[in-house]
C-alpha positions as CSV (number, residue, x, y, z in Angstrom):
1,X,0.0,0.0,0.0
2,X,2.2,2.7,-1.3
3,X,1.0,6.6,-1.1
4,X,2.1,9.7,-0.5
5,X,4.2,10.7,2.8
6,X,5.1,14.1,3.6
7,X,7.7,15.0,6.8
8,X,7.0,18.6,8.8
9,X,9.3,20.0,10.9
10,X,11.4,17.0,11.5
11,X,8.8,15.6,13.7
12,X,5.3,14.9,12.0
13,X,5.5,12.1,9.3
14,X,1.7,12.0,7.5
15,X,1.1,9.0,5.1
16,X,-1.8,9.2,2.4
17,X,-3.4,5.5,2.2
18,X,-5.7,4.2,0.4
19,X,-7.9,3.4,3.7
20,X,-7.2,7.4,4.9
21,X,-4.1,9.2,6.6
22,X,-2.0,7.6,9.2
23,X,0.1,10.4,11.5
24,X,3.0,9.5,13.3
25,X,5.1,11.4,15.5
26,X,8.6,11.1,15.1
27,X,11.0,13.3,16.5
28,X,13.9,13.6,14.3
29,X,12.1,12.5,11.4
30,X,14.2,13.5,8.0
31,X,12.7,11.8,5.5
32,X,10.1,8.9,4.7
33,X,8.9,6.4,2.0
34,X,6.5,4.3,1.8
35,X,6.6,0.8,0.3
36,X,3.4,-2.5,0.4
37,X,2.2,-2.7,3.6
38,X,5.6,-0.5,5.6
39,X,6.6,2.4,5.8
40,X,10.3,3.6,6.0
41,X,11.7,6.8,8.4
42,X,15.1,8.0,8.3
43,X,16.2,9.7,11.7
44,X,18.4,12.5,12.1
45,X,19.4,14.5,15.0
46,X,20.5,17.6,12.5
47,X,23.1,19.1,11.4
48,X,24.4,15.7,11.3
49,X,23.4,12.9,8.9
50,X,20.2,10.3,9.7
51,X,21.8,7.7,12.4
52,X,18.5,5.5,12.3
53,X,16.3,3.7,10.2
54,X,12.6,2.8,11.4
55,X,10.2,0.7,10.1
56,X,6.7,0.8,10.8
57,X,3.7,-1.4,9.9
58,X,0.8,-0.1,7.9
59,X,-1.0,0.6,11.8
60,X,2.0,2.4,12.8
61,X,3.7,-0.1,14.8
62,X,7.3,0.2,14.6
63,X,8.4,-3.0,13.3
64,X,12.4,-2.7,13.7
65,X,15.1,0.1,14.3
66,X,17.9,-0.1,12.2
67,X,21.3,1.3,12.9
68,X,23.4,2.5,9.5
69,X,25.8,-1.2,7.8
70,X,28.9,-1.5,9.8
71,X,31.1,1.1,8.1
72,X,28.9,3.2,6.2
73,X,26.3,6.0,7.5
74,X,22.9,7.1,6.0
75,X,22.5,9.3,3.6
76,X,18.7,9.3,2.5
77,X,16.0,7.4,0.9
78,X,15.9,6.2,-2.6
79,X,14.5,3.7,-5.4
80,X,16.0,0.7,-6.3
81,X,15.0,-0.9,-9.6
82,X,15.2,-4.7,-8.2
83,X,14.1,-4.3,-4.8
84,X,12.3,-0.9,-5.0
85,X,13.1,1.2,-1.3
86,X,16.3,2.0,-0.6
87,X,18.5,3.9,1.4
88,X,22.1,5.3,0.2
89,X,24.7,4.9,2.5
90,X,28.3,6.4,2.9
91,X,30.9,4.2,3.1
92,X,33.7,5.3,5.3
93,X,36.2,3.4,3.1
94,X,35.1,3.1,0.0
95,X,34.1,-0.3,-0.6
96,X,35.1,-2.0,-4.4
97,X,36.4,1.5,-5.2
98,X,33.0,3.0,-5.1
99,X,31.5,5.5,-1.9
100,X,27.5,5.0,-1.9
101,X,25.9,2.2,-2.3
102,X,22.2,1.2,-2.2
103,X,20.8,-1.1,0.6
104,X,17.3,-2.9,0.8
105,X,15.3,-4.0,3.4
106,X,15.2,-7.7,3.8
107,X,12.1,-8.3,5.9
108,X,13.1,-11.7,6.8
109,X,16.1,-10.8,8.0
110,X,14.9,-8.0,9.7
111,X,18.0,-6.1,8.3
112,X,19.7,-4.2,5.6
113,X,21.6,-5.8,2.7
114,X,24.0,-4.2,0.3
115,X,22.6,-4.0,-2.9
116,X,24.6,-2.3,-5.4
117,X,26.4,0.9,-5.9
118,X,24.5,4.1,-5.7
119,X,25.0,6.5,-9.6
């Protein structure tokens, strides 16, 4: 159930569903996207970049907080073409000669998996 999310002053994230708008409060909030039944948040506690990944369920129950990969740190949300959300992440040593890289959400895993470099 994909719609449109919107993110007001780093607090308020609002999803447009199908079945009518679900608000969440989320202090920090920097940006959100929405994919099937989940909804993605990354935190930030600015200036610096997001440190935190939630994931909520279509009722807004947070599913599972995500810290950045090992040796990389958030950047922000994205599209994938395979695996459709992502989030671009910094790597703090360039990994295979290349500095972002896409990662999905594996909801089996419960985690984040390296999917290929960011353009």
């Amino acid at each position: 159930m994909d719609g449109l999310m919107t993110v007001r002053n780093g607090e308020n994230v609002c999803w447009m569903r199908e079945d009518g708008p679900l608000i969440l409060t989320v202090p920090g909030a920097d940006s959100a996207h929405a994919q099937g039944d989940l909804l993605f948040v990354l935190i930030a506690n600015p200036p610096a970049l997001p440190h935190r990944l939630t994931v909520f369920g279509r009722d807004g129950t947070p599913v599972v907080e995500l810290p950045s990969p090992p040796g990389h740190a958030f950047q922000y949300l994205s599209h994938h073409i395979e695996a459709g959300m992502s989030v671009v992440c910094a790597a703090e040593m360039p990994a295979e000669q290349w500095p972002d890289w896409h990662f999905g959400y594996d909801p089996k895993k419960r985690a984040l998996v390296r999917l290929g470099p960011a353009y």
